[in-house]
BALOBA-1460 file (C-alpha; in Angstrom, 3 decimals):
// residues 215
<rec num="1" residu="x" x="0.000" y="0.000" z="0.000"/>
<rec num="2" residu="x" x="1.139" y="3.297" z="-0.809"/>
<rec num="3" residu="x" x="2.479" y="6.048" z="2.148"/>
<rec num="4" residu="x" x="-0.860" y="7.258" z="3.387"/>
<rec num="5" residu="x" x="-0.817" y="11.182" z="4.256"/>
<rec num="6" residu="x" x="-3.560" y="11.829" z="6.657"/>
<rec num="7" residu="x" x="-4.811" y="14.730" z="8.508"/>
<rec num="8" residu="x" x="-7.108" y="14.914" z="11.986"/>
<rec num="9" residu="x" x="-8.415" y="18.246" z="12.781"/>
<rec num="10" residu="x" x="-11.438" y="19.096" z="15.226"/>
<rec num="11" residu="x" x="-14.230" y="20.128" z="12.767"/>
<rec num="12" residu="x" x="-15.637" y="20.963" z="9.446"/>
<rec num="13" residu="x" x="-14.483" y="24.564" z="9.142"/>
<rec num="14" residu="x" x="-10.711" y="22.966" z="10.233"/>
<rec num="15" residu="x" x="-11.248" y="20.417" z="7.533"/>
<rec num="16" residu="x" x="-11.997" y="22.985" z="4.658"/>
<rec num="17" residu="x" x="-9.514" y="25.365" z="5.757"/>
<rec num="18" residu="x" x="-6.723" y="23.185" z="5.842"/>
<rec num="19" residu="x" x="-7.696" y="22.038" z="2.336"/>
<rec num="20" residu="x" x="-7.738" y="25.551" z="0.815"/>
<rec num="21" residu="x" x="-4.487" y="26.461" z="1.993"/>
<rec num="22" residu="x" x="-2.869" y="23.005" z="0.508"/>
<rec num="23" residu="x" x="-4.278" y="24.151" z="-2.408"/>
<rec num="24" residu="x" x="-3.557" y="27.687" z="-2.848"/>
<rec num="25" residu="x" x="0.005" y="26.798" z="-2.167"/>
<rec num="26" residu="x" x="-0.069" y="24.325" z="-4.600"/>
<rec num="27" residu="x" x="0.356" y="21.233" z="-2.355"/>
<rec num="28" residu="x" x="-1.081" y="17.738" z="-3.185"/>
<rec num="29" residu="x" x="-4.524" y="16.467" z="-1.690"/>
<rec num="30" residu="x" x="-3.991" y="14.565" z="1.260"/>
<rec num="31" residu="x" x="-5.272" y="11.256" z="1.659"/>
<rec num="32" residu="x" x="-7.640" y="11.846" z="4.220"/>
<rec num="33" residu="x" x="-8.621" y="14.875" z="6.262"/>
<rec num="34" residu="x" x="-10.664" y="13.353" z="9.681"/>
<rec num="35" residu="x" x="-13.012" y="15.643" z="11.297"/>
<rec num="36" residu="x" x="-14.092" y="14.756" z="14.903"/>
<rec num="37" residu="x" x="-16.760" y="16.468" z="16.733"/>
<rec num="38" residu="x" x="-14.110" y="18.183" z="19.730"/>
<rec num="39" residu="x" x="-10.310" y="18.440" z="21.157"/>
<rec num="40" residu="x" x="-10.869" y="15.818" z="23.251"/>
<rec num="41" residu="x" x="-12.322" y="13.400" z="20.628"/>
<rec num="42" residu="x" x="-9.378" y="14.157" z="18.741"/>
<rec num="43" residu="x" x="-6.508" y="13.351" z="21.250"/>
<rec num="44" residu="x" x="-7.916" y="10.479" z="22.086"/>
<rec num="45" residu="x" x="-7.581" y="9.190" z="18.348"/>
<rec num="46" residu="x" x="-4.077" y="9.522" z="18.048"/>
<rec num="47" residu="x" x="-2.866" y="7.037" z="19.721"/>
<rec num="48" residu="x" x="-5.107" y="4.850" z="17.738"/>
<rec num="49" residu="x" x="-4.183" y="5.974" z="14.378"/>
<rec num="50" residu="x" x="-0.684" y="5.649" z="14.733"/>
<rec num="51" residu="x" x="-1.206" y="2.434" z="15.887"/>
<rec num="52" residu="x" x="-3.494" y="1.805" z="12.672"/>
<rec num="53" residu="x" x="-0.272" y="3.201" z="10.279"/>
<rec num="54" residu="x" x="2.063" y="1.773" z="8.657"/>
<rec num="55" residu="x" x="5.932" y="2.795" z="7.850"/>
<rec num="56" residu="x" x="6.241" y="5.698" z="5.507"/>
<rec num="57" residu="x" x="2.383" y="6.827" z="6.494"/>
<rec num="58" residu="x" x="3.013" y="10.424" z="7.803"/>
<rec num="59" residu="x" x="-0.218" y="12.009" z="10.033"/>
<rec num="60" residu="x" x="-0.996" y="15.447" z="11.389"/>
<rec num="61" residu="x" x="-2.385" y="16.791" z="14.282"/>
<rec num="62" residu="x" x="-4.177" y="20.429" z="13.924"/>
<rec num="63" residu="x" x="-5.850" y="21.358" z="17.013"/>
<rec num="64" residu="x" x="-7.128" y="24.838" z="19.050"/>
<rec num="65" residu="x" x="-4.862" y="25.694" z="21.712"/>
<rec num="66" residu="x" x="-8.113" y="27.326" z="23.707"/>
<rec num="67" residu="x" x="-7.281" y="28.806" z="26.262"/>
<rec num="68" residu="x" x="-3.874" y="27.294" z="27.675"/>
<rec num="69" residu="x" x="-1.271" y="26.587" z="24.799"/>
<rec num="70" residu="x" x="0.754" y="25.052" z="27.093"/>
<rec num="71" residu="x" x="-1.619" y="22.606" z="28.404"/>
<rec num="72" residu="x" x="-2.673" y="22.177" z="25.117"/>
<rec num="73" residu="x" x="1.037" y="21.037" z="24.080"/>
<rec num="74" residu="x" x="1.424" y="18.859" z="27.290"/>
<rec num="75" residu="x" x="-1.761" y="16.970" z="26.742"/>
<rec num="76" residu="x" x="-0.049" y="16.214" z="22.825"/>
<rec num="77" residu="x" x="2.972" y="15.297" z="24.631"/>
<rec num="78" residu="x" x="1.756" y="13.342" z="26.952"/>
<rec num="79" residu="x" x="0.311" y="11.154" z="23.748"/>
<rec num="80" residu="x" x="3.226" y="10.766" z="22.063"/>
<rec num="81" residu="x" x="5.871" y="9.513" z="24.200"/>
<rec num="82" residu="x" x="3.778" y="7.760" z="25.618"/>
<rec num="83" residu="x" x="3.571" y="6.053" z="22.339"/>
<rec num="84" residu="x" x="7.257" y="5.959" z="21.863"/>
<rec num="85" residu="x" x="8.500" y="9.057" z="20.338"/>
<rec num="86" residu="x" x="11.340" y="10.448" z="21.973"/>
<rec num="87" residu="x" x="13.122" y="14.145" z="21.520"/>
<rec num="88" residu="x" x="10.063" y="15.493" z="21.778"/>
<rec num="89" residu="x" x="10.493" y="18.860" z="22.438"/>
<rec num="90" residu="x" x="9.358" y="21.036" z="25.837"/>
<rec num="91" residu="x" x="7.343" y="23.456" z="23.714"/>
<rec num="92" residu="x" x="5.755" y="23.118" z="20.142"/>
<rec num="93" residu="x" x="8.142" y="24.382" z="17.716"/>
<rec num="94" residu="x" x="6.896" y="27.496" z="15.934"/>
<rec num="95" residu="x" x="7.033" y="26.683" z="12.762"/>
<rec num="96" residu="x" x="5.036" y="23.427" z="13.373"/>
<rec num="97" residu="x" x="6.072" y="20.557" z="15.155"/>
<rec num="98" residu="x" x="7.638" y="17.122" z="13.215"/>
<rec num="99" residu="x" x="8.739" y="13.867" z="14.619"/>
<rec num="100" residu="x" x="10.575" y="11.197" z="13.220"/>
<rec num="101" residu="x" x="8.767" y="7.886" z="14.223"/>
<rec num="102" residu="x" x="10.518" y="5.766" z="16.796"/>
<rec num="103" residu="x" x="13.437" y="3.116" z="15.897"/>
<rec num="104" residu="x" x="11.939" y="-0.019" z="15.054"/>
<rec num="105" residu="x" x="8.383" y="0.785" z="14.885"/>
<rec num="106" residu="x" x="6.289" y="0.464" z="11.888"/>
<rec num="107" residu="x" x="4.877" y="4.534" z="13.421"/>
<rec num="108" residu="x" x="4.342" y="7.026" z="11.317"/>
<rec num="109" residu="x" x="6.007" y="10.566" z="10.892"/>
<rec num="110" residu="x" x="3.864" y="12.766" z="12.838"/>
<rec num="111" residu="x" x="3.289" y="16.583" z="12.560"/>
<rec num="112" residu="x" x="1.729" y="19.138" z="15.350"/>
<rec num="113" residu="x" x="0.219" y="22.230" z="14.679"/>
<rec num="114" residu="x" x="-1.462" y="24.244" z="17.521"/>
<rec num="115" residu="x" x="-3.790" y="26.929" z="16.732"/>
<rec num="116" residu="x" x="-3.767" y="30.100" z="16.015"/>
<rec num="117" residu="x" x="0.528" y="30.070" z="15.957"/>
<rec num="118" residu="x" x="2.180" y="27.013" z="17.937"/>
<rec num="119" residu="x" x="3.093" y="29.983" z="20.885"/>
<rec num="120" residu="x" x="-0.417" y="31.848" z="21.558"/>
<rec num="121" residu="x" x="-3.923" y="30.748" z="22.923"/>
<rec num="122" residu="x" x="-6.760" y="30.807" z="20.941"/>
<rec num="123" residu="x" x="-8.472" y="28.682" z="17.763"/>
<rec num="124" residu="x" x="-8.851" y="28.895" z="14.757"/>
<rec num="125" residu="x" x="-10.427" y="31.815" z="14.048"/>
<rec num="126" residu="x" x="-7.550" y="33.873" z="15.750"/>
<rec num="127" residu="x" x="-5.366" y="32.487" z="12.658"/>
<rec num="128" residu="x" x="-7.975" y="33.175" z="10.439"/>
<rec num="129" residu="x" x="-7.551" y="36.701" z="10.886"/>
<rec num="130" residu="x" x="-4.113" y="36.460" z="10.234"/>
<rec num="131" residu="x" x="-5.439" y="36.350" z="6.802"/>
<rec num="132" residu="x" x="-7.825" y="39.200" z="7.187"/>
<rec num="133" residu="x" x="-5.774" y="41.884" z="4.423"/>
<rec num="134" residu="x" x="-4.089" y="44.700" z="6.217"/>
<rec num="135" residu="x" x="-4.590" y="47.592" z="6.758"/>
<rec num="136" residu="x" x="-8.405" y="46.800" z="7.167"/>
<rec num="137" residu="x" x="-10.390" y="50.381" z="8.557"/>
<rec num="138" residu="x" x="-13.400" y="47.413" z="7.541"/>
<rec num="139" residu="x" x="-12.198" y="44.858" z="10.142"/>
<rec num="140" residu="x" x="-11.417" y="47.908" z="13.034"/>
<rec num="141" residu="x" x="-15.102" y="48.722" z="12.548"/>
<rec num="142" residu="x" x="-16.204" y="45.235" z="12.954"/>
<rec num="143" residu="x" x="-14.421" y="45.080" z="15.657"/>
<rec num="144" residu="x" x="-15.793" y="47.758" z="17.214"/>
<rec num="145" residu="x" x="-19.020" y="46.674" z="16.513"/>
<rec num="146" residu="x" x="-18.629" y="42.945" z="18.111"/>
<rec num="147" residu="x" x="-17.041" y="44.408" z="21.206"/>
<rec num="148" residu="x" x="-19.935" y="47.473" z="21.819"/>
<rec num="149" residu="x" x="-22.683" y="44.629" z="22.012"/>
<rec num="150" residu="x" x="-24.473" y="45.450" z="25.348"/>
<rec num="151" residu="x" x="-24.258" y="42.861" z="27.915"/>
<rec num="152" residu="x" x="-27.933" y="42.551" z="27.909"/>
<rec num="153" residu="x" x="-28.345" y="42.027" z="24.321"/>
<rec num="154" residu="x" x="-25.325" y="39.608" z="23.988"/>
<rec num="155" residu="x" x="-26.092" y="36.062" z="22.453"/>
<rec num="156" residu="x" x="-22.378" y="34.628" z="22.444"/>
<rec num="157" residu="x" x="-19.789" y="34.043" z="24.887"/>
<rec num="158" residu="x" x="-18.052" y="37.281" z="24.757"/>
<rec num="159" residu="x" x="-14.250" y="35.934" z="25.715"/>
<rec num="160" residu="x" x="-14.570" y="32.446" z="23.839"/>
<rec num="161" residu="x" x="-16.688" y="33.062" z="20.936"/>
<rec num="162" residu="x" x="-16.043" y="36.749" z="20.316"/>
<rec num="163" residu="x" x="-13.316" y="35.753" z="17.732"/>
<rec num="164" residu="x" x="-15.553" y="33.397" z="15.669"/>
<rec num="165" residu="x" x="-18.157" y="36.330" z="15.527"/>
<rec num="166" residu="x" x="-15.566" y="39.070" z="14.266"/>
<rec num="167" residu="x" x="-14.794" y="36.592" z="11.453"/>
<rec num="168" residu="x" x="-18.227" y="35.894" z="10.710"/>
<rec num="169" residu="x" x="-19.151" y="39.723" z="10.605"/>
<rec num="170" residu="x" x="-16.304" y="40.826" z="8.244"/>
<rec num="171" residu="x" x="-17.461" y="37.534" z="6.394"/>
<rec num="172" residu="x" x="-21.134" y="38.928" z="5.827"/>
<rec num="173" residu="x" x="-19.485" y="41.895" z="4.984"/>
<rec num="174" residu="x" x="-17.793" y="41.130" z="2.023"/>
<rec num="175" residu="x" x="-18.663" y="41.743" z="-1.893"/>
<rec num="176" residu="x" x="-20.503" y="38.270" z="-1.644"/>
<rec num="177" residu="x" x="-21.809" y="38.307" z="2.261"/>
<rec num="178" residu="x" x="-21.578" y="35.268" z="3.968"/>
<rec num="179" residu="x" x="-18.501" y="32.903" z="2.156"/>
<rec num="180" residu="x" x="-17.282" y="29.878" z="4.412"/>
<rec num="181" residu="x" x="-14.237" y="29.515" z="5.462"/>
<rec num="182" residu="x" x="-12.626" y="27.752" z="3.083"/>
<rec num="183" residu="x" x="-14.220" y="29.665" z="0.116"/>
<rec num="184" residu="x" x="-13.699" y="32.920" z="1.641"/>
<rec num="185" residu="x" x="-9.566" y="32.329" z="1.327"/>
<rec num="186" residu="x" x="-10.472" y="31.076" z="-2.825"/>
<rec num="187" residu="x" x="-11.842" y="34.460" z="-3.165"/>
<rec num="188" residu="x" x="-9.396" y="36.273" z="-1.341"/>
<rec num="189" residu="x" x="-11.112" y="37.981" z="1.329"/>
<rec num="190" residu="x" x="-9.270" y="36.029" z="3.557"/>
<rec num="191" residu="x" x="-5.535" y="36.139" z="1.914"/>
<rec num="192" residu="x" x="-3.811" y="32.821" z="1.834"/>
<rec num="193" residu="x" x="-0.308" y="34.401" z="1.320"/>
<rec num="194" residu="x" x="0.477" y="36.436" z="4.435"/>
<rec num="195" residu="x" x="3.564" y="35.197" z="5.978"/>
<rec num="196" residu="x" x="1.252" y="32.891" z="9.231"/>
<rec num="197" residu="x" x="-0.298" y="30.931" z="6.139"/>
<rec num="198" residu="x" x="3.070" y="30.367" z="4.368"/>
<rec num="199" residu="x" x="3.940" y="28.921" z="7.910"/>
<rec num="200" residu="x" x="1.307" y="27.035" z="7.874"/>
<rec num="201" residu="x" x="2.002" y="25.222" z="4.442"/>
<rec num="202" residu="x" x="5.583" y="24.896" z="4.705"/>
<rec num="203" residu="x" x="4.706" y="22.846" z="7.879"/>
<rec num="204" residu="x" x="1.820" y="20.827" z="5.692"/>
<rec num="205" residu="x" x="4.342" y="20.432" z="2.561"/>
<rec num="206" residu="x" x="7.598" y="19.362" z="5.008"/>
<rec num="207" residu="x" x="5.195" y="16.756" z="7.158"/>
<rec num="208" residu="x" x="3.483" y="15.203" z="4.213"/>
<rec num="209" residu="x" x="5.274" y="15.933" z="0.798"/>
<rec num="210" residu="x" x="8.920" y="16.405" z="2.519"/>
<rec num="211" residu="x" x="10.965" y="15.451" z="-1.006"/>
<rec num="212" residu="x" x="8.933" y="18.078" z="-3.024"/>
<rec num="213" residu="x" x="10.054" y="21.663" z="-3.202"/>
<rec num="214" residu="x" x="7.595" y="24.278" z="-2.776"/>
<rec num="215" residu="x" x="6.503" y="26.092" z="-6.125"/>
């Protein structure tokens, strides 16, 4: 069987993201991008895929950090070696962590990415504005907007959801109101080529595609 490449994020809008920047950086499709329905659903499953690999299969890991990178990290960590994997580092590397699988295992290589940057709390929607074109008066005013709602007439979690509406209001308004996440970076009102996405894809290209150069 071929070297499988295979991706486990938490949820849809991971899932299409992660697919848009593969593409608009021109690397391959992936064998498989697995959604689960929460962090938690998704730790536990590593273990059990890279007991279900094979040698040469290479597998991600793209998770929130919430709100505790660290913890985040050490519950990754605790995973891994667990499994085997040794030199894993303290902290997640910045650029996206990579680990060699351990000697005489049939493990895969596997790849850590903690959202929004490998260093910061927060999800995915803090990297999405990463990709939010600057200088943006458009995205201040938004801003502004979210953060005046009155306490009484608040629907959201203020603290943990406040990012996910700021992207959804500069979302609705765009030229074409409303994108998802994945289409919104096709059309560019969420640019794919700031430096946190290139990042982003040189970890993706260097985990799964190592021996092909970027274009």
């Amino acid at each position: 069987m071929a070297n499988r490449r295979i991706l486990l994020v938490e949820g849809v809008d991971d899932e299409h993201v992660m697919k848009h920047i593969c593409g608009n950086h021109g690397i391959p499709p992936l064998d498989e991008i697995k959604r689960h329905g929460s962090a938690s659903e998704l730790l536990e499953s590593v273990p059990v895929r890279i007991k279900a690999s094979e040698e040469g299969d290479a597998v991600g890991v793209v998770i929130d950090a919430d709100t505790n990178m660290s913890r985040r990290w050490q519950s990754i960590r605790d995973r891994i070696t667990t499994m085997g994997y040794d030199n894993v580092p303290a902290s997640p590397a910045t650029g996206g962590t990579i680990l060699q699988p351990p000697a005489g295992t049939l493990f895969p290589r596997l790849g850590s990415w903690i959202m929004p940057d490998n260093r910061t709390d927060g999800i995915l929607e803090h990297f999405l504005r990463f990709l939010i074109p600057q200088p943006s008066p458009l995205l201040d005013r938004v801003e502004r907007c979210v953060a005046g709602i009155p306490d009484g007439e608040l629907r959201f979690r203020r603290k943990e959801d406040g990012p996910k509406a700021v992207i959804h209001t500069w979302l609705a308004w765009q030229r074409e109101p409303g994108k998802p996440y994945g289409t919104a970076i096709s059309e560019r009102f969420l640019d794919p080529s700031v430096a946190q996405a290139r990042v982003l894809a040189s970890w993706l290209r260097r985990l799964f595609y190592p021996d092909t150069p970027a274009p």
